[in-house]
C-alpha positions as CSV (number, residue, x, y, z in Angstrom):
1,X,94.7,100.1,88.8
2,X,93.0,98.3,85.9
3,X,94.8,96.7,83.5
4,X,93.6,96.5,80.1
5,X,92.2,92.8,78.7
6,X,93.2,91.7,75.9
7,X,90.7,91.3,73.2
8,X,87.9,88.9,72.8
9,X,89.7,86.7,69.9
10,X,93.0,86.7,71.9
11,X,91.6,85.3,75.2
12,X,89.9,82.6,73.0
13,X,92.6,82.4,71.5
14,X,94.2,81.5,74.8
15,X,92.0,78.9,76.2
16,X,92.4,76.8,73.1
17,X,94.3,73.6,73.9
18,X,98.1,74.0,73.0
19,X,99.7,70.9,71.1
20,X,102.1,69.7,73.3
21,X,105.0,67.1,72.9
22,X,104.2,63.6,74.1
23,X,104.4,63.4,78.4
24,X,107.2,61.6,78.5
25,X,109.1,63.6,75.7
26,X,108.4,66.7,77.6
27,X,109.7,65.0,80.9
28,X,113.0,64.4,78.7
29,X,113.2,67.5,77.4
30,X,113.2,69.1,80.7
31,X,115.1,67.0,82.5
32,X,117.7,67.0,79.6
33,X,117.8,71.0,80.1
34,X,118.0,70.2,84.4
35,X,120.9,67.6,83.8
36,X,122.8,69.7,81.3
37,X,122.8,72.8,83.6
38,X,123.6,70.7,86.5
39,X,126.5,69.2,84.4
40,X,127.9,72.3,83.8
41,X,127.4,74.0,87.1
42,X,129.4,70.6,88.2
43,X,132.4,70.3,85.9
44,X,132.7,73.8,86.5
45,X,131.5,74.7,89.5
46,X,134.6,76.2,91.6
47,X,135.3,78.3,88.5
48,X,131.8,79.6,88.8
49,X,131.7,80.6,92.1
50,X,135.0,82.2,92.0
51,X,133.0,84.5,89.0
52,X,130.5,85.4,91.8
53,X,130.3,88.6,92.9
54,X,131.0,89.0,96.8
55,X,127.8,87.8,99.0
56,X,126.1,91.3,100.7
57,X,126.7,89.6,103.8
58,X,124.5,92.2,105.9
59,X,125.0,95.1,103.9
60,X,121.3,95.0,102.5
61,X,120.3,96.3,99.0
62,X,116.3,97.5,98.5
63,X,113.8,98.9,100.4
64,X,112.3,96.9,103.3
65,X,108.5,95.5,103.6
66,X,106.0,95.0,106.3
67,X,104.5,96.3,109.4
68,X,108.0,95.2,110.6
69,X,110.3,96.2,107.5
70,X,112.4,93.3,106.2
71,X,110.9,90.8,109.0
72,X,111.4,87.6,108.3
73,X,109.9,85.0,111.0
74,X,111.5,81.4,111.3
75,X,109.3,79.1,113.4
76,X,111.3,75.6,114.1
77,X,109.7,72.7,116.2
78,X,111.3,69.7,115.7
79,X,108.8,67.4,117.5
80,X,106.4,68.7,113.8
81,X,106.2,65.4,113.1
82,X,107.2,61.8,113.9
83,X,108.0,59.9,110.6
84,X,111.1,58.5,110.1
85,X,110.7,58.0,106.2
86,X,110.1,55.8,103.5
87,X,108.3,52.4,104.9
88,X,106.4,54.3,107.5
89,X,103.5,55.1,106.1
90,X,102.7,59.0,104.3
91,X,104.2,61.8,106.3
92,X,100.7,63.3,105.8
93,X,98.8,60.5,106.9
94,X,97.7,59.3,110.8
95,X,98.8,62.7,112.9
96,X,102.6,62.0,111.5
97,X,102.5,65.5,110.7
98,X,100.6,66.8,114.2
99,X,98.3,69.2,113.0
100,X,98.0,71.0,116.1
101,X,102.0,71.9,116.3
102,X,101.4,72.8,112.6
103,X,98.9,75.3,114.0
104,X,100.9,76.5,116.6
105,X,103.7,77.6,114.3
106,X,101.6,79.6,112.1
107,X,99.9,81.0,114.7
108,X,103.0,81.8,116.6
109,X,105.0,83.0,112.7
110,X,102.1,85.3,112.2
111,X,101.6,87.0,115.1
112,X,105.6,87.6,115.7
113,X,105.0,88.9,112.3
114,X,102.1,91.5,113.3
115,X,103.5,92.2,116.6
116,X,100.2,90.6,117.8
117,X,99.1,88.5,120.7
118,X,96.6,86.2,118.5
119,X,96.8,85.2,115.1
120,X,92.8,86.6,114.8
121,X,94.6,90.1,115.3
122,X,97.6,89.1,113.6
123,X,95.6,88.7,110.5
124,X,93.7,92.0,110.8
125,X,97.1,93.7,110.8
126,X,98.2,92.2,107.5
127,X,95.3,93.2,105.7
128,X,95.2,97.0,106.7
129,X,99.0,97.3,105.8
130,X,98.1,95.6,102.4
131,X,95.1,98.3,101.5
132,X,97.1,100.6,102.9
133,X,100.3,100.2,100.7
134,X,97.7,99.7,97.4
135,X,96.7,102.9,98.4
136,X,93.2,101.5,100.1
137,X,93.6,103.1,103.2
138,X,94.0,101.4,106.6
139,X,90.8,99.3,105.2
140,X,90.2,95.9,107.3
141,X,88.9,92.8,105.0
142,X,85.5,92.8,104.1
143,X,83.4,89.4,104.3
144,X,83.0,88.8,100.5
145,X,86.7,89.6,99.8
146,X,88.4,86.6,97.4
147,X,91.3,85.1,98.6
148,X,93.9,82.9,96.7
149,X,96.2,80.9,98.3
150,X,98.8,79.4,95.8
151,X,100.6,76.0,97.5
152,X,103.5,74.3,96.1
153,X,102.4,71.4,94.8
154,X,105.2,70.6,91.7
155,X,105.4,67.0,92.8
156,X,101.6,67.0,91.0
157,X,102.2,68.4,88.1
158,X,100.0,66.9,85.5
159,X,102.8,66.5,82.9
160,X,105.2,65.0,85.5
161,X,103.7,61.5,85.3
162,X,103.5,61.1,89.2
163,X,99.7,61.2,89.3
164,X,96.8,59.5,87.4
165,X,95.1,61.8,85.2
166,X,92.1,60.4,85.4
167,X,91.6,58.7,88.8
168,X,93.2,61.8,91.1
169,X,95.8,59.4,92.7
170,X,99.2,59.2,93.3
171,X,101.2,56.6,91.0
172,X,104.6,57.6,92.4
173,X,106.4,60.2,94.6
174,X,103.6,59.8,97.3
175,X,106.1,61.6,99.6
176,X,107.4,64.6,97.5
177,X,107.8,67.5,99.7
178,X,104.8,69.6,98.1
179,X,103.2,71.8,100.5
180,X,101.6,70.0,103.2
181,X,98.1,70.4,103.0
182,X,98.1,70.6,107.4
183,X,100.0,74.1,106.2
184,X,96.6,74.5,104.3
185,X,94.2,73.5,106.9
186,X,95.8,75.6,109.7
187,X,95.9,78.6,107.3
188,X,92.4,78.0,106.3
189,X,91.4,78.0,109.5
190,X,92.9,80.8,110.8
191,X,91.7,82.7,107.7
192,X,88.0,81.4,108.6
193,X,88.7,82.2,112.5
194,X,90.0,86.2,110.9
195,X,86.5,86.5,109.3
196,X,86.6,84.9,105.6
197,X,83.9,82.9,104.4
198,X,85.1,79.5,103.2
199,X,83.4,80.5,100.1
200,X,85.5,83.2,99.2
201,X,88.7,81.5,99.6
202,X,90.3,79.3,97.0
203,X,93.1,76.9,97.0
204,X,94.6,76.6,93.4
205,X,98.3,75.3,91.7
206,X,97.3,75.7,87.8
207,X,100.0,72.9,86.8
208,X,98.7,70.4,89.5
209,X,96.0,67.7,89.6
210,X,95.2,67.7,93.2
211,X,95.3,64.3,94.2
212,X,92.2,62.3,96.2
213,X,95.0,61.9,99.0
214,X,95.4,65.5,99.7
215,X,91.6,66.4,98.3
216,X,90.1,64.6,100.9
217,X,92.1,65.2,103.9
218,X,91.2,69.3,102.6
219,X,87.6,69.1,102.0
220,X,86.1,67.1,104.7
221,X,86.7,70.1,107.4
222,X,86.5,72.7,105.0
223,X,83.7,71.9,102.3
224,X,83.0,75.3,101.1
225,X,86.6,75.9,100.4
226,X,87.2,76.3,96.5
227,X,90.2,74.0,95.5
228,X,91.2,74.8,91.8
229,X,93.8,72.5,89.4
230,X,94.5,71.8,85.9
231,X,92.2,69.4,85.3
232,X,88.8,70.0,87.7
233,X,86.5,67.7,88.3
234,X,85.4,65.2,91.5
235,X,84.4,68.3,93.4
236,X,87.8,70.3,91.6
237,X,87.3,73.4,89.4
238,X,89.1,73.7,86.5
239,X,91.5,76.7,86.5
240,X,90.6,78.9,83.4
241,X,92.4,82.1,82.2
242,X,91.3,85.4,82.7
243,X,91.3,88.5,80.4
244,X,93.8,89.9,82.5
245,X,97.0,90.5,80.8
246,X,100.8,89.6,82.0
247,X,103.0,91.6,79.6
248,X,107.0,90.6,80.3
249,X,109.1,92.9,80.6
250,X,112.2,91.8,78.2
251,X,109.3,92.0,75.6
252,X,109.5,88.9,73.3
253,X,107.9,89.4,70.2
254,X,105.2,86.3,68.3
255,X,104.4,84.9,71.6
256,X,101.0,84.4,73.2
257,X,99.7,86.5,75.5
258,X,100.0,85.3,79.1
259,X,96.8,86.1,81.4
260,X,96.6,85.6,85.1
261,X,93.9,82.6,85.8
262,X,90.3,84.0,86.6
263,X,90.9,83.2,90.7
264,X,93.7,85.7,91.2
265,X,91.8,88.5,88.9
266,X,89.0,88.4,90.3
267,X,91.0,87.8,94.4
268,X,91.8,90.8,96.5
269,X,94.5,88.9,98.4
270,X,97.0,86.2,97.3
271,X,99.1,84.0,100.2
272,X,101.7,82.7,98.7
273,X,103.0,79.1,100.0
274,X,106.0,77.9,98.7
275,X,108.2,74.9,99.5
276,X,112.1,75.2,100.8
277,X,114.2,73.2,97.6
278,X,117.0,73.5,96.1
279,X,116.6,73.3,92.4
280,X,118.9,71.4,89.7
281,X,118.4,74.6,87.3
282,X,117.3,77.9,89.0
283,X,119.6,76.7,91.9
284,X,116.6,77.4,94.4
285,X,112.9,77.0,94.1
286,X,110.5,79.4,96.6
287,X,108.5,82.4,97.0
288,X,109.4,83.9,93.7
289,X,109.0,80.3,91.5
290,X,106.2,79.1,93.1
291,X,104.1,81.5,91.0
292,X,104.9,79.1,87.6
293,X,102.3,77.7,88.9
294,X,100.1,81.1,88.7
295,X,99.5,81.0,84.8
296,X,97.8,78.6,83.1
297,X,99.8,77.1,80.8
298,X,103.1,75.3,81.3
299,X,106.3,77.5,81.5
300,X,108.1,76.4,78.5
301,X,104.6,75.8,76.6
302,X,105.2,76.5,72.9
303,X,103.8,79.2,71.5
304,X,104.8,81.3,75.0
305,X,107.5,82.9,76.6
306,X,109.5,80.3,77.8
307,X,110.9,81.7,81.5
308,X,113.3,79.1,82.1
309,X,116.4,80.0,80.2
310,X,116.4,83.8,81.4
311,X,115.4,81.6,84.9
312,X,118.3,79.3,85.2
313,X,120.9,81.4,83.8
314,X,124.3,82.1,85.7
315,X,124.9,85.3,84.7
316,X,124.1,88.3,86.6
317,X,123.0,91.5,86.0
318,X,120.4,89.9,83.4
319,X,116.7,90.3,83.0
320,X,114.8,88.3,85.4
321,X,111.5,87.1,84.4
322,X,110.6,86.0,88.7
323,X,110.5,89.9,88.9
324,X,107.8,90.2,87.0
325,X,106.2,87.8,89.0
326,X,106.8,88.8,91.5
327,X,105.6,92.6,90.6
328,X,102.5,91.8,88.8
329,X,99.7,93.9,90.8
330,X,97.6,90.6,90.6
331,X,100.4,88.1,91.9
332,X,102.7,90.4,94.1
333,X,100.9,93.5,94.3
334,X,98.0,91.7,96.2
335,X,100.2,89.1,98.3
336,X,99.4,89.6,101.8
337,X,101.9,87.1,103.6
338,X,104.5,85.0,102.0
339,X,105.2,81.6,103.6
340,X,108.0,78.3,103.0
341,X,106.8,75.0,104.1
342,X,110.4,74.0,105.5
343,X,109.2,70.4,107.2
344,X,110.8,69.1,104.7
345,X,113.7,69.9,101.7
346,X,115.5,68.7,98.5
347,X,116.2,68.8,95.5
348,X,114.1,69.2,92.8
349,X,113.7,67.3,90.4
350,X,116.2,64.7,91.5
351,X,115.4,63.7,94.8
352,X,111.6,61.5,95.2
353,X,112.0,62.1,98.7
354,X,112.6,64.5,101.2
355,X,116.4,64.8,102.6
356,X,117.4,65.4,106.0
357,X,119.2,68.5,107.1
358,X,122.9,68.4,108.3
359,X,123.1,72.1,108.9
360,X,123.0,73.6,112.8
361,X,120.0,73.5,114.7
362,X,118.7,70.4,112.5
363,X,121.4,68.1,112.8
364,X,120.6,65.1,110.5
365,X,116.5,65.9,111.1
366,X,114.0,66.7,109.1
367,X,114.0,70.9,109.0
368,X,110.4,71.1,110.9
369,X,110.3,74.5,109.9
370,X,108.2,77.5,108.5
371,X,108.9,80.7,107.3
372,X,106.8,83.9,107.2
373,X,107.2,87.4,106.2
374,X,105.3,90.2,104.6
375,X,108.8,90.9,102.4
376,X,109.0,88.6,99.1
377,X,112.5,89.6,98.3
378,X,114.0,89.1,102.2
379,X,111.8,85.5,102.7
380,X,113.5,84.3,99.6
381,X,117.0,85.8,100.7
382,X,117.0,84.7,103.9
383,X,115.7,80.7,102.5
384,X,118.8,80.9,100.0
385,X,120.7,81.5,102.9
386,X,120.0,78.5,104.8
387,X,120.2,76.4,101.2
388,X,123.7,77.0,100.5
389,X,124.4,76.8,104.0
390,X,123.2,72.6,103.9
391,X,124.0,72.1,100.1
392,X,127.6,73.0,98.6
393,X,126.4,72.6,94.8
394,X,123.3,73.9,93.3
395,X,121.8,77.1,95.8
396,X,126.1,78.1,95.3
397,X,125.9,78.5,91.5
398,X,126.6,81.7,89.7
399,X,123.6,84.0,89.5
400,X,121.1,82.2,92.1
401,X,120.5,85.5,93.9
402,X,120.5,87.5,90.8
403,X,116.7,87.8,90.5
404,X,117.2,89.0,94.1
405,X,118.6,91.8,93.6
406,X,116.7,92.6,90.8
407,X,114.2,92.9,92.7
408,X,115.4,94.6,95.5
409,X,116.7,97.1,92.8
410,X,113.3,97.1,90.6
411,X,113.5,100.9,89.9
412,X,116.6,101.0,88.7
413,X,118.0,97.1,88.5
414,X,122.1,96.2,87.9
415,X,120.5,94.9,84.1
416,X,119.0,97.7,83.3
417,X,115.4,95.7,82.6
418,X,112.4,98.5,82.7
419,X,110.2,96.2,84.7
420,X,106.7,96.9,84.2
421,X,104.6,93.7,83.9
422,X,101.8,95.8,83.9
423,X,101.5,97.8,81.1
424,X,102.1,96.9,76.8
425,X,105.0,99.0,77.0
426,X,107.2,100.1,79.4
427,X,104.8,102.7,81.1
428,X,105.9,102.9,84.5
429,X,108.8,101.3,86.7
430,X,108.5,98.8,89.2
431,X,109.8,99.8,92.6
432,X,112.1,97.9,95.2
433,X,109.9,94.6,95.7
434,X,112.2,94.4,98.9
435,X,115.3,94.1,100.9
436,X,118.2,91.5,99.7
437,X,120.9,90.7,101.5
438,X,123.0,87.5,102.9
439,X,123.3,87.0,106.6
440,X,126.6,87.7,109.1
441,X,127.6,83.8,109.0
442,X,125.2,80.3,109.4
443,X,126.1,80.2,113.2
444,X,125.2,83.5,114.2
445,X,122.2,83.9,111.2
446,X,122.4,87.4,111.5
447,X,121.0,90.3,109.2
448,X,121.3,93.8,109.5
449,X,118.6,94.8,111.2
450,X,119.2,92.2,113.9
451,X,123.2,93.8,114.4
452,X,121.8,96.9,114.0
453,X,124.0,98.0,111.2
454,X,121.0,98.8,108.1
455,X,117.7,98.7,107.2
456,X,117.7,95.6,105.1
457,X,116.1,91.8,106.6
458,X,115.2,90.9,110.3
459,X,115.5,87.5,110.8
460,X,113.0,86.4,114.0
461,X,113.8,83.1,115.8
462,X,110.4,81.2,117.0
463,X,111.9,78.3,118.8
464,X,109.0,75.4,119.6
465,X,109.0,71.9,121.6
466,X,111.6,70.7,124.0
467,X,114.2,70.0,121.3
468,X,114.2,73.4,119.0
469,X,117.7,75.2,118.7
470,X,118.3,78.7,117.6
């Protein structure tokens, strides 16, 4: 369906600089906004999550996605990588992060996904069950078919100060847990070896300068590829807005009007790579939030809807803005696999570097894990799930699922929100984005579908290398 630009003065309008507060007053702001959540969500945390309504522990909410409904694939292989942390060397430098077990789990996470034998057939599937649900038919992908694929790459972020502006290098935080460009590399090959032209695939975070380190290690194998950041440049395009209009669905009035960046307009296919964090505000950072990074501008830019209050709220039953998001025929609508770099985890902002797991099978490892599913409501449940299973504060505050079931519940939500993204004015509803629901217990990790009890999230096990546990 076409959605109707905005006018000519208003999409100039748009791609006008925005003032903006000094860097390091806009790093204070934000973190002053983290902190004073996090303080709160501290001094009154048991309080909080006795105001939580009981977890769905397998009684799933929503309608299931995929060739498999509500499939969720979990690949672990602890022998991923050999680094043992700060002082040896980059975790993406040298083979520390062994590209060809990086391979291997996508490979093996996609075609569990499919129910294929090969990741070339694997990727076939996904596309016909995309056309099909957009009402394309059982339509394979065409050579000349754009692709996106949106990384997590928020330890970049141009106003972040971790990166020089104007050389493309790290000045701090060299090993953040973004999303590892081997995760890109595998995926661009297997998107190559599933019949896509480099050329028609682009790799772009809109808040990120995409660093020389990571730049180089993607372009030398894959020069055609298109890799797209805030600032362009040194063989880097510059990601410009499109006409193509976001409209939220709370409907604030005097704000500017958000447009998805040119790449996903024009794509037919989004892949969506996000990072396994907890988060000081929104409690958990994934699927959903990694699409901040899908509009160009900054997310509490002035002038714009700023997403983060209704975003780290801990109420529930509230409007949602991730819904939109996640519902927008551009981001959502034309997502064809969802995936969570979990080699690594943390919490952002606070933690510089990644933190080790303490949570059964990882036991005080690094989490050497992916996750893959065609469902963007039951990848992001069953994420949350391992999250407040490892951390006791943050993924447990009051209303970190909420935009879950929102979601799940899109056609007729617990806050009553007419989501439509879409359209000016609430024209027509959103329906379930997915299935939400909490697993059995974090021994068992058990969903419905996997006791045979519902129709909600199937969690698949992909156990790889001598030392992976279930």
């Amino acid at each position: 369906m076409k959605t109707k630009p905005v006018s000519a003065a208003a999409a100039a309008a748009l791609r006008r600089p925005a003032e903006a507060p000094s860097l390091e007053l806009d790093r204070r702001s934000f973190l002053r906004q983290s902190l004073a959540v996090a303080g709160g969500c501290a001094a009154g945390f048991h309080a909080a999550r006795g105001a939580q309504q009981e977890p769905n522990r397998a009684r799933p909410v929503g309608e299931a996605r995929g060739i498999h409904p509500g499939r969720v694939v979990w690949a672990h292989d602890p022998e991923a990588i050999d680094w043992s942390g700060p002082g040896d060397g980059r975790w993406w430098l040298n083979d520390r992060l062994k590209q060809q077990r990086v391979n291997a789990m996508l490979a093996r996470a996609v075609c569990e996904l499919a129910g294929k034998s090969a990741a070339p057939e694997a990727w076939g599937a996904l596309f016909r069950h995309l056309n099909e649900s957009r009402g394309k038919g059982t339509a394979d992908y065409r050579p000349g078919e754009k692709i996106v694929i949106k990384p997590n790459w928020v330890g970049l972020i141009y106003r972040e100060g971790h990166v020089n502006l104007e050389t493309h290098t790290f000045i701090r935080r060299h090993d953040y847990m973004n999303t590892a460009p081997q995760w890109i590399l595998a995926l661009l090959g297997q998107l190559v070896a599933a019949g896509a032209r480099p050329a028609d695939i682009t790799v772009c975070d809109t808040l990120a300068c995409l660093v020389n380190e990571y730049h180089d290690l993607l372009r030398k194998p894959f020069p055609g590829v298109r890799f797209e950041d805030y600032s362009g440049g040194s063989g880097r395009a510059k990601a410009r807005m499109s006409n193509t209009p976001l409209y939220w669905s709370n409907r604030p009035q005097g704000k500017a009007q958000d447009c998805l960046p040119v790449c996903f307009a024009e794509a037919e296919y989004v892949v969506n790579f996000a990072n396994f964090k907890a988060h000081l505000g929104s409690g958990v950072t994934l699927c959903a939030k990694n699409h901040y990074g899908s509009l160009v501008r900054w997310p509490v830019q002035e002038g714009y809807y700023d997403m983060h209050p209704a975003c780290f709220s801990k109420q529930t039953g509230i409007y949602r803005p991730l819904v939109d998001l996640m519902g927008h025929e551009h981001l959502g609508g034309k997502t064809v696999l969802c995936l969570i770099d979990g080699i690594f985890s943390g919490v952002h902002p606070r933690d510089p570097l990644p933190q080790r797991m303490k949570m059964a099978p990882f036991d005080n490892h690094w989490p050497c894990s992916l996750f893959a599913s065609q469902d963007p409501v039951a990848i992001d449940s069953v994420a949350l799930d391992f999250l407040q299973t490892e951390w006791s504060d943050y993924p447990r505050q009051n209303g970190v699922d909420d935009y879950l079931r929102e979601a799940a519940l899109a056609g007729d939500p617990p806050s009553g929100t007419f989501y439509d993204p879409n359209h000016p004015t609430p024209t027509r509803r959103l329906a379930s984005l997915g299935a939400h629901e909490h697993w059995n217990n974090p021994r068992e990790k058990k969903y419905s579908r996997n006791l045979g009890s519902g129709n909600g999230i199937e969690l698949v096990p992909v156990k790889l290398g001598s030392r992976a546990a279930g």
